[in-house]
Legacy VTK file of the C-alpha trace (Angstrom):
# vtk DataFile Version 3.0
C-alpha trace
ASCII
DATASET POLYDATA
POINTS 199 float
-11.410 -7.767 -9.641
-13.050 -6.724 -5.946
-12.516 -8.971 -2.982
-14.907 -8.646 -0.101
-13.223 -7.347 2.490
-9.672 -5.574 2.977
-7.395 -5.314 5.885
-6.874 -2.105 7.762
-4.063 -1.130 10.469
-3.818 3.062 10.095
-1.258 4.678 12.227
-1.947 4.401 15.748
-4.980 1.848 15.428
-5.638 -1.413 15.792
-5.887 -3.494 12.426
-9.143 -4.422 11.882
-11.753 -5.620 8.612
-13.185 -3.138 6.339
-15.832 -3.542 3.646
-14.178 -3.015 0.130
-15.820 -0.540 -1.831
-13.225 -1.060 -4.657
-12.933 -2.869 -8.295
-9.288 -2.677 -9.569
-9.366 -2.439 -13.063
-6.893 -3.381 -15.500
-4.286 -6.416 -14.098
-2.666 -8.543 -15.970
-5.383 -11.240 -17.876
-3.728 -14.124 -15.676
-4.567 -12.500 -12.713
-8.202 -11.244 -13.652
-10.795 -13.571 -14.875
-13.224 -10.492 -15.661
-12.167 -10.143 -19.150
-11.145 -6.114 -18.266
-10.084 -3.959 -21.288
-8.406 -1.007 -20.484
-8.214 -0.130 -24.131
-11.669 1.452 -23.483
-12.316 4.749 -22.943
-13.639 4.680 -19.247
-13.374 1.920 -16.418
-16.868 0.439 -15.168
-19.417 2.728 -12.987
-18.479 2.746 -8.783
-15.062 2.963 -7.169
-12.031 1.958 -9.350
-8.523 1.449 -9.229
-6.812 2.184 -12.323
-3.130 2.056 -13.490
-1.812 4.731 -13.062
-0.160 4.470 -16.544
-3.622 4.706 -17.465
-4.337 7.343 -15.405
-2.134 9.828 -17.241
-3.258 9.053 -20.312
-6.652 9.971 -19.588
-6.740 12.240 -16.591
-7.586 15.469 -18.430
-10.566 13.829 -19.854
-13.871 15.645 -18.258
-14.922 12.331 -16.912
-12.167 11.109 -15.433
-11.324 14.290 -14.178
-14.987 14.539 -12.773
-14.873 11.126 -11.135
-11.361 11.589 -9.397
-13.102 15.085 -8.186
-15.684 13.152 -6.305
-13.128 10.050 -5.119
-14.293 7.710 -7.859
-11.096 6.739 -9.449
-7.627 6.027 -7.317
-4.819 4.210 -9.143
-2.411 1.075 -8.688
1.642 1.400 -9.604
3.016 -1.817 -10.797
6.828 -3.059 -10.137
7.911 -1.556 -13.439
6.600 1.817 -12.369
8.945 4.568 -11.469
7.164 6.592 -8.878
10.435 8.977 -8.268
10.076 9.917 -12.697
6.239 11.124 -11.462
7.080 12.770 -8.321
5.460 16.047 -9.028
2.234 14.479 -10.217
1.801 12.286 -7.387
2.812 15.274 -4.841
0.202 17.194 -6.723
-2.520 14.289 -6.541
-4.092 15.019 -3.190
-7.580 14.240 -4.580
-6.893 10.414 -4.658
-8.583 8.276 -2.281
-5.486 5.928 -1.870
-2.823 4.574 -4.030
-2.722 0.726 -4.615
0.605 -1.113 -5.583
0.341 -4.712 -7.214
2.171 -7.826 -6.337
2.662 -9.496 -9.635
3.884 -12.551 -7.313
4.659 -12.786 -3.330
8.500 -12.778 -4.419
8.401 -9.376 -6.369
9.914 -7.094 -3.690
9.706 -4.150 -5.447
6.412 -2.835 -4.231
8.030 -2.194 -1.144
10.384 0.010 -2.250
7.306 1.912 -3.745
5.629 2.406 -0.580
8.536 3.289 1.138
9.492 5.377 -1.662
5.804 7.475 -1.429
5.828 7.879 2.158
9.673 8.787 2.534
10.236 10.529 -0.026
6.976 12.036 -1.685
5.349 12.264 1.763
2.058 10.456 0.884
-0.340 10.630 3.757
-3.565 8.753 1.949
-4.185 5.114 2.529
-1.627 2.491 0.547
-3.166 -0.796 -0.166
-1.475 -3.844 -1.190
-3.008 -5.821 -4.094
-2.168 -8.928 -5.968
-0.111 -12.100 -4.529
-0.501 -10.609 -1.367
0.351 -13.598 1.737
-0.240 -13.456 5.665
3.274 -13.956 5.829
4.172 -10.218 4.434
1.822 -8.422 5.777
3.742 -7.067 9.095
6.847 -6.430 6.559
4.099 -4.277 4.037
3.033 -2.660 7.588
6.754 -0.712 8.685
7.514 0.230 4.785
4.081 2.674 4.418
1.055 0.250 3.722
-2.297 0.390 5.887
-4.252 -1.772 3.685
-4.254 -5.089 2.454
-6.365 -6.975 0.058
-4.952 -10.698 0.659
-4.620 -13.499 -1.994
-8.126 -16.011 -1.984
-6.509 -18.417 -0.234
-5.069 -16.556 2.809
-6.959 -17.376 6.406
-8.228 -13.590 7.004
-8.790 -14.136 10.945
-4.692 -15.676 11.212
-3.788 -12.529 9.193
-5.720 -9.859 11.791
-2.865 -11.521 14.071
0.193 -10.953 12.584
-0.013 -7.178 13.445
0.254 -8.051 17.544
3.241 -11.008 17.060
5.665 -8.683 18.381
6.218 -6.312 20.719
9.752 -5.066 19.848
11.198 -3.607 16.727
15.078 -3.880 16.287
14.609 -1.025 13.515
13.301 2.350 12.959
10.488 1.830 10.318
7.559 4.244 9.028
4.836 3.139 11.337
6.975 3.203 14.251
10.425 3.510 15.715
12.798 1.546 17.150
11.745 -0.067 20.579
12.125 1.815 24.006
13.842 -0.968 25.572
16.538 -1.631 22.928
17.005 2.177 22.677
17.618 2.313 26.694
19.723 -0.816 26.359
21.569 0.939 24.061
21.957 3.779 25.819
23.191 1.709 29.300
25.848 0.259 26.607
27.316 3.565 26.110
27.054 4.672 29.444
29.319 1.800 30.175
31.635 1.723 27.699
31.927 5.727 29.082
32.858 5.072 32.764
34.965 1.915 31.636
36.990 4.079 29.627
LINES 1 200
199 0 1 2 3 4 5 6 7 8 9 10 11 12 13 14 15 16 17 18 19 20 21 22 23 24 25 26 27 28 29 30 31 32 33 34 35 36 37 38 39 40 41 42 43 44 45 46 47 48 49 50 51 52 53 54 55 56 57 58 59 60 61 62 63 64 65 66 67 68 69 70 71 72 73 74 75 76 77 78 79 80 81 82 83 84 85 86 87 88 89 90 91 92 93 94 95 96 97 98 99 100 101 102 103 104 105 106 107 108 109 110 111 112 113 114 115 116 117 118 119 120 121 122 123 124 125 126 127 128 129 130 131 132 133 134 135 136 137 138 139 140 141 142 143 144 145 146 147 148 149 150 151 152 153 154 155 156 157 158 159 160 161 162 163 164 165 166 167 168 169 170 171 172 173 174 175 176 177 178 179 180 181 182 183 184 185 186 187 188 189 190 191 192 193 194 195 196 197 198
């Protein structure tokens, strides 16, 4: 499954459209009306996205290990995926393009705690897109755990997404892409300095 075009909001940029040079291969049959089979030996020619199940199955293959060389192949963790369990292959896997994490549905919260999970504690630095059920409503929540791209559900307006990165101009909370706002840290800080000279 490919969509068109993806969302993009890096660190310390502007989010913005980006031409999507990548199939995902291998979701769930409801989900992807391309008849995939990941029982075969490779995915299809161009970039893919492959589970990452799959992935370790058949990474020491010369062809898979030739087309992850030249930034061919990247892979997708579903819900069920423990990314902690794979820590030292992920830490090791550098030569990925980006890591993908799928949305089986908009209420599945646990791809958060993957992308917080790879930037926190594995220290990911590549691009993290969100695939699947993905809604305009999540996206500035995806944003703060560790996700710079998005690949929104059919149905989404694309031009009201682009605007739910610039809603707000104040965080309450510390978050990966940013920290908690100036003014509620110095508010904080003229609290203290109260409750100080009061005592």
């Amino acid at each position: 499954m490919k969509t068109t075009a993806l969302i993009e909001y890096r660190l310390g940029h502007r989010a913005t459209f980006i031409q999507n040079e990548w199939t995902v291969w291998g979701l769930p049959s409801a989900e992807d009306k391309s008849d995939q089979n990941t029982s075969a030996d490779l995915p299809p020619a161009g970039k893919v996205i492959v589970p990452f199940s799959w992935w370790l199955e058949h990474r020491d293959t010369a062809e898979i290990t030739r087309r992850t060389f030249h930034s061919e192949i990247a892979v997708w963790f579903a819900g069920t995926d423990d990314v902690l369990a794979h820590a030292a292959v992920i830490e090791k896997s550098s030569v990925w393009p980006l890591i993908a994490v799928h949305f089986p549905i908009f209420t599945d919260g646990r791809g958060y705690s993957t992308a917080a999970l790879l930037r926190e504690r594995l220290n990911w630095q590549g691009n993290i897109l969100a695939i699947g059920d993905v809604l305009i409503d999540q996206l500035r929540q995806m944003s703060r755990v560790g996700f710079d791209q998005f690949s929104l559900r059919a149905d989404q307006n694309q031009t009201l997404a682009l605007k739910q990165f610039s809603l707000y101009s104040i965080n309450l909370q510390h978050a990966w892409r940013d920290s908690r706002s100036q003014l509620i840290q110095a508010a904080k800080h003229d609290c203290l300095e109260d409750e100080l000279q009061a005592a």
